[in-house]
Every structure is written in structure tokens, then in C-alpha cells.
Backbone bond lengths (Angstrom), bond angles and torsions (degrees), N, CA, C in turn:
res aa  C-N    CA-C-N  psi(-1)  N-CA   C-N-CA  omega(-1)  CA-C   N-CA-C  phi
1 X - - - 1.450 - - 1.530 111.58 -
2 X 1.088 115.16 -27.81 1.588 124.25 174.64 1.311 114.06 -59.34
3 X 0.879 139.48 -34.80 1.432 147.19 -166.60 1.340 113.96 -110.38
4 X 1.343 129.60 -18.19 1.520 148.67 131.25 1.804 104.08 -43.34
5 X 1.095 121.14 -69.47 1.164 117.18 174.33 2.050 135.28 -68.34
6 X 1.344 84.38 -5.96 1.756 111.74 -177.79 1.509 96.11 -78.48
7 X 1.390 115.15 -67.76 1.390 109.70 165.71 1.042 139.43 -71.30
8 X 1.335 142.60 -12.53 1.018 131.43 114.03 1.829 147.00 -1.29
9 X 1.653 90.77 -68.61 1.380 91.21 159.56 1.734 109.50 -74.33
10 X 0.838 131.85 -22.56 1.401 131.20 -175.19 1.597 103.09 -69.97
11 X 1.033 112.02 -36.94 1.818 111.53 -173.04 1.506 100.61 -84.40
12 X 1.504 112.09 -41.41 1.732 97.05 177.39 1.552 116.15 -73.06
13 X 1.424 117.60 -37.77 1.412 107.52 159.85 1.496 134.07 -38.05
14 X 1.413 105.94 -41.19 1.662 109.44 175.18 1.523 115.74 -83.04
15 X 1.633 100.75 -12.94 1.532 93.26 171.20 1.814 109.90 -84.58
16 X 1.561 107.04 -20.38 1.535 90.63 -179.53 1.552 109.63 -66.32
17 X 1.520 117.98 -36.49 0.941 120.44 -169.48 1.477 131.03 -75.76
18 X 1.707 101.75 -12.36 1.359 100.67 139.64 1.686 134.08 -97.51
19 X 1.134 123.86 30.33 1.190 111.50 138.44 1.648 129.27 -150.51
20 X 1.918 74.42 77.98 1.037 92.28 -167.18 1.897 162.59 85.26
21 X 1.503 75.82 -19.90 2.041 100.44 154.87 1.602 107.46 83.91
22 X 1.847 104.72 8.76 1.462 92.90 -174.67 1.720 89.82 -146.72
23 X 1.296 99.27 150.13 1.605 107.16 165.00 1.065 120.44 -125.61
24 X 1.806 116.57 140.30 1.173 126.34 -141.56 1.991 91.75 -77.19
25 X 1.582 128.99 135.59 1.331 128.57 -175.02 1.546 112.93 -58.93
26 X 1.591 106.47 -16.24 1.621 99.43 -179.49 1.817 105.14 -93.33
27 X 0.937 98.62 -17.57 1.406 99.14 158.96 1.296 147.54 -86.01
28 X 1.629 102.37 -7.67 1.174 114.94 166.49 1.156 114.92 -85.01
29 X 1.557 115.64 -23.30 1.344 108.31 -174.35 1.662 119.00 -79.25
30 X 1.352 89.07 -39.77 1.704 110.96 169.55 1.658 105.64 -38.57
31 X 1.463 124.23 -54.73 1.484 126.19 -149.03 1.448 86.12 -109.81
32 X 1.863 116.30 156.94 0.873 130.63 164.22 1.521 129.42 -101.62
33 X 0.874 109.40 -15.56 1.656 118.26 -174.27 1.948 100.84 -121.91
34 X 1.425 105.23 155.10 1.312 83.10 175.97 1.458 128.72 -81.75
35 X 1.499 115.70 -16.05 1.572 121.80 179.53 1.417 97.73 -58.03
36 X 1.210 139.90 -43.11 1.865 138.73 -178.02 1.477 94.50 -63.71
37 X 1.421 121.40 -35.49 1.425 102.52 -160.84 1.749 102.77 -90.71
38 X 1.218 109.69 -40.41 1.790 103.08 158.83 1.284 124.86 -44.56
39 X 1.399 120.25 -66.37 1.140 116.09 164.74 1.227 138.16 -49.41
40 X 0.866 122.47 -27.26 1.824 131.22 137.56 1.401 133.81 -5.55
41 X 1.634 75.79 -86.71 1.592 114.01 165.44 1.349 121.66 -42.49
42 X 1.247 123.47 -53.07 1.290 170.64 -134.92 2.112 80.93 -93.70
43 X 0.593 102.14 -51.72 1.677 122.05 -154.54 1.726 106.42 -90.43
44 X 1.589 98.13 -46.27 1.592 110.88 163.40 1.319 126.72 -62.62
45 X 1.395 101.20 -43.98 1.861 104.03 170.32 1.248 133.97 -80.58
46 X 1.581 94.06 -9.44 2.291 115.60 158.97 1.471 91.78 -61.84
47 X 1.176 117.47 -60.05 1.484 136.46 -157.66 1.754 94.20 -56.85
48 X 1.169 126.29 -74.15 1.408 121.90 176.22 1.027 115.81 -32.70
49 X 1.442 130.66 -74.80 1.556 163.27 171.06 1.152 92.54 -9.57
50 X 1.603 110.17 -68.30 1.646 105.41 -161.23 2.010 116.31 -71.96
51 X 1.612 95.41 -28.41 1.353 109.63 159.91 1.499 121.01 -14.99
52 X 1.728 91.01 -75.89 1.503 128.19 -157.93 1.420 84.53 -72.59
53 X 1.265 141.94 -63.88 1.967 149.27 -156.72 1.919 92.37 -51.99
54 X 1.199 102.25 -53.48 1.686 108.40 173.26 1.462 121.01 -52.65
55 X 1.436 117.36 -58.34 1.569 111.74 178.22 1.603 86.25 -71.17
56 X 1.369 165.61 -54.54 1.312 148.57 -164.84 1.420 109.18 -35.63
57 X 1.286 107.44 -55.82 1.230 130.66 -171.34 1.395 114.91 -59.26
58 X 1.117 114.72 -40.01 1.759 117.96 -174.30 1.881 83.22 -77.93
59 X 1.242 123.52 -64.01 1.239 118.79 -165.99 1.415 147.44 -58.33
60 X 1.499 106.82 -5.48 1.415 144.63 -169.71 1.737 110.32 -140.39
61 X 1.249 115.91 -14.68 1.500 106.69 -176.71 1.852 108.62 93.13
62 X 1.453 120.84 140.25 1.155 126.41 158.98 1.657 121.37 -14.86
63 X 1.333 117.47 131.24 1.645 101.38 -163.69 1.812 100.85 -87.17
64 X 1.237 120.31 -2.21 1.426 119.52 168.13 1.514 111.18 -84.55
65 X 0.886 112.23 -44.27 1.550 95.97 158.37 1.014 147.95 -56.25
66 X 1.509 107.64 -46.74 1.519 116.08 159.99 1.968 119.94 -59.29
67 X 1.184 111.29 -32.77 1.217 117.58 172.83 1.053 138.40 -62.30
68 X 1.028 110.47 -25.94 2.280 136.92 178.54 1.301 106.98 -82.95
């Protein structure tokens, strides 16, 4: 069972560390386990991302255009 649980922590570790190594505190409080609260997260920083791709976009022009 140890080694069941070794990786485990090993897979949620690499998931904090992809997004980013921190979870947002209103989301921690929201979720109870940490896979809800990664996945969350996980979901919040799509949510930014696409934010940020939008003001890019107004500020630089359509990225197919600029790309061709």
C-alpha cells in the first residue's frame, strides 16, 4: 500500500506543479480534497489564460493574422 500511496503523492505533486504550485485560498476553501481543489485550479488558470489570449488579441490584432 505504500508505494500505491508513494505515487500517488508523486502524481499530485506534479499536478500542483503544473498549475503552478499554488491554490487559489477561495478555492481551497470551496473544495475538500485536493484533486477538487487542483482541478479547480486547473480550470481557473484555462479561465485566465483565455482572459489574457483576448486582451492579446485586441492589443496586437487577431493571432491568424498576425501569423501568415
Amino acid at each position: 500500500m505504500a508505494a500505491t500511496n508513494g505515487t500517488l503523492d508523486t502524481k499530485l505533486n506534479r499536478a500542483l506543479e503544473l498549475i503552478g504550485g499554488s491554490i487559489d485560498p477561495e478555492i481551497a476553501e470551496t473544495y475538500a480534497s485536493i484533486e477538487q481543489r487542483i482541478l479547480a485550479q486547473a480550470l481557473e488558470n484555462v479561465e485566465l489564460a483565455e482572459q489574457r489570449l483576448r486582451e492579446i488579441q485586441k492589443l496586437v490584432g487577431d493571432r491568424d493574422a498576425v501569423l501568415v
